[in-house]
N, C-alpha and C positions, 0 to 999 in steps of 0.2 A: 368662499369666505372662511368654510373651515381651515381649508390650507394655509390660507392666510396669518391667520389667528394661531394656529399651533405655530408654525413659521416666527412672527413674532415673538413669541415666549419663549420660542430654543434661545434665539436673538438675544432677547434680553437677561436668559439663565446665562448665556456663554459673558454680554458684557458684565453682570452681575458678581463672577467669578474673574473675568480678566481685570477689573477696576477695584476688588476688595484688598485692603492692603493685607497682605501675609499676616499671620498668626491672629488677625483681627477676632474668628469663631472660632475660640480655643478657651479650656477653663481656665488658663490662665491670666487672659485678660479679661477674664469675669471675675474674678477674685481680685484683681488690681483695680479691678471698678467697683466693688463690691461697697465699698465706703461713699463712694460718690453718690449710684443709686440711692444706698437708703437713707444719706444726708437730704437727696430733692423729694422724696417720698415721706421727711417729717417735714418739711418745708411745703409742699407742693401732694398733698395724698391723692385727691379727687383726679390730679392730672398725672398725676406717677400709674394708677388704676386704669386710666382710658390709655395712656399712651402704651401698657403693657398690654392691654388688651388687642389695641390694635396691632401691634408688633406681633403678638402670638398667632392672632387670628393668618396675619398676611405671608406669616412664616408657614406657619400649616399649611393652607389654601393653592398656598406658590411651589411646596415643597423645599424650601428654601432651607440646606441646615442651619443647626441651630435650635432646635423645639426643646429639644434635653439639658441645653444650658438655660435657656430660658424659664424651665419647668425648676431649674434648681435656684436660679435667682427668684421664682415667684414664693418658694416656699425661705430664702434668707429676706428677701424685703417684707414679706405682707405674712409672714408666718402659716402654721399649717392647715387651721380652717378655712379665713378667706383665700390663701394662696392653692388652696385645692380649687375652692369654688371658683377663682377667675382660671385657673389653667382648663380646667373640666369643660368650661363654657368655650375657651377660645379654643381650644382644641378640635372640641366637638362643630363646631361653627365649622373652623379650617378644614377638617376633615369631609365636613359636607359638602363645601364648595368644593374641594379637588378633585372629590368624584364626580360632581356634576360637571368639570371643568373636561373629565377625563370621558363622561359621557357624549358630551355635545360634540367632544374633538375626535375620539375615535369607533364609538358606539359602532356606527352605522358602516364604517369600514370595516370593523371587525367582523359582526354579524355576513356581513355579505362573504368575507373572504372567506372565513372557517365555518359555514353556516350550518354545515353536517356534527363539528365538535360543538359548538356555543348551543346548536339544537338542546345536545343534553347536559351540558351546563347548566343552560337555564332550566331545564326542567328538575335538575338538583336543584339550584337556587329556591325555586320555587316553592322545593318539599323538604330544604333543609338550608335553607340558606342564613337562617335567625342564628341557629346553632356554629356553622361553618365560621361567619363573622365574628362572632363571640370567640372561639375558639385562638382565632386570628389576631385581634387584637388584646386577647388578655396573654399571649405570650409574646412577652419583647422578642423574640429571635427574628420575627417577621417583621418586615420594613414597615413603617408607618404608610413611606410614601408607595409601597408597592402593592398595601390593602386597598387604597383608595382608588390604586389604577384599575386595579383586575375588577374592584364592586364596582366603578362606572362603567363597564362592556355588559352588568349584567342588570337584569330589571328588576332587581332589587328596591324597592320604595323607599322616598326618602326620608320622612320622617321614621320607618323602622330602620333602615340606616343609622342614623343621627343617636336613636333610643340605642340599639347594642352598641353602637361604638362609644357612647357616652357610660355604659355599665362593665363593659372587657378595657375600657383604657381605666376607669375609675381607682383600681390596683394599681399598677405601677405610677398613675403620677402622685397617690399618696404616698407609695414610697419615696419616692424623689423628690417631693416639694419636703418631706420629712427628713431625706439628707441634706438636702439644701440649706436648713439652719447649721449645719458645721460646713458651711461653703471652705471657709478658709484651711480643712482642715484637709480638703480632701485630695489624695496624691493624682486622683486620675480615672475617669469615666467608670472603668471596669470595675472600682472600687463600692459601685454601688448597689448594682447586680450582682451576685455570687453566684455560680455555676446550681447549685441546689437550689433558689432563690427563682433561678429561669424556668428548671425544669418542675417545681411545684407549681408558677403559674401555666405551664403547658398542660400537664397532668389535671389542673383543673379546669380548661378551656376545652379538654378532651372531654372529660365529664358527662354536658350534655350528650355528646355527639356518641358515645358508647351506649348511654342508657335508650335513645332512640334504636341506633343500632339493633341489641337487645331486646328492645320491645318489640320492632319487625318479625327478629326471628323465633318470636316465642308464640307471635299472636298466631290464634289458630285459623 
């Protein structure tokens, strides 16, 4: 049934990708819709809100790109407080379900094949795994979708899952629901990150994981 089920989803990531027309997830046809949006969002708010919701959550969840243009439309439609709180939630949601998506489908193959490496994985996990994840997600250079693969192989819990990945993403998508009100201005993704900008959220996702460090090697 597992085979099954992953089978399926390769399936429908490949028609997903063979049936999108060209340029469709690009900032520039976010910005050439950008008036449209938030014409049905003073017309229509209560269902501008569920229909972004569920869009973000399904994009997350599925891996589907896409999250970062989204993230920049939720901060030019719905501005920087609610547009934080609806990204923060759909995110966090999506992000839950793709590890458990990634648990149920390849947990148990993993565990069996590399059972001597995933041994002390998880016993990291275990006794730093709060720290690890935080780290992980409060610096963009690491794939959304590739935090979510590698924490479903581990037994990581899922409501402390859901908690740190909702406190190490909570940084970058205020930056970005807060570039997002100059949508129209913006020449192009990389403009929103600055190279000093990645590596100050690294440096402080490192943070915990030094001062643990530290404390080991000082306790007597």
């Amino acid at each position: 049934m597992r085979k099954s089920l992953f089978a399926l989803l390769v399936i429908m990531a490949g028609l997903f990708w063979y049936l999108l027309p060209p340029g469709t997830i690009s900032l520039s046809a976010l910005q050439h819709s950008q008036i449209a949006f938030a014409h049905w969002h003073a017309q229509h708010p209560i269902a501008a809100i569920v229909t972004f919701l569920g869009c973000y959550f399904l994009t997350a969840a599925f891996s589907i790109p896409g999250a970062t243009l989204l993230t920049l439309l939720g901060g030019a439609i719905f501005g920087v407080v609610l547009g934080t709180v609806l990204v923060a939630l759909a995110a966090t949601a999506g992000a839950t379900v793709a590890m458990l998506i990634s648990r149920y489908l390849l947990r148990d193959w993993v565990q069996r094949r590399f059972s001597r490496m995933m041994e002390k994985v998880n016993q990291g996990i275990r006794r730093d795994g709060g720290h690890y994840l935080f780290a992980l997600r409060l610096a963009p250079v690491f794939p959304f979708v590739l935090v979510n693969l590698l924490m479903g192989l581990t037994p990581m819990g899922v409501v402390r899952y859901a908690a740190i990945s909702l406190l190490g993403m909570l940084p970058a998508i205020v930056v970005y629901i807060n570039t997002g009100r100059q949508l129209s201005q913006l020449q192009s993704l990389g403009d929103i990150l600055s190279p000093g900008m990645m590596l100050m959220f690294a440096l402080l996702g490192l943070l915990p994981l030094a001062a643990r460090w530290l404390a080991r090697r000082t306790a007597p």
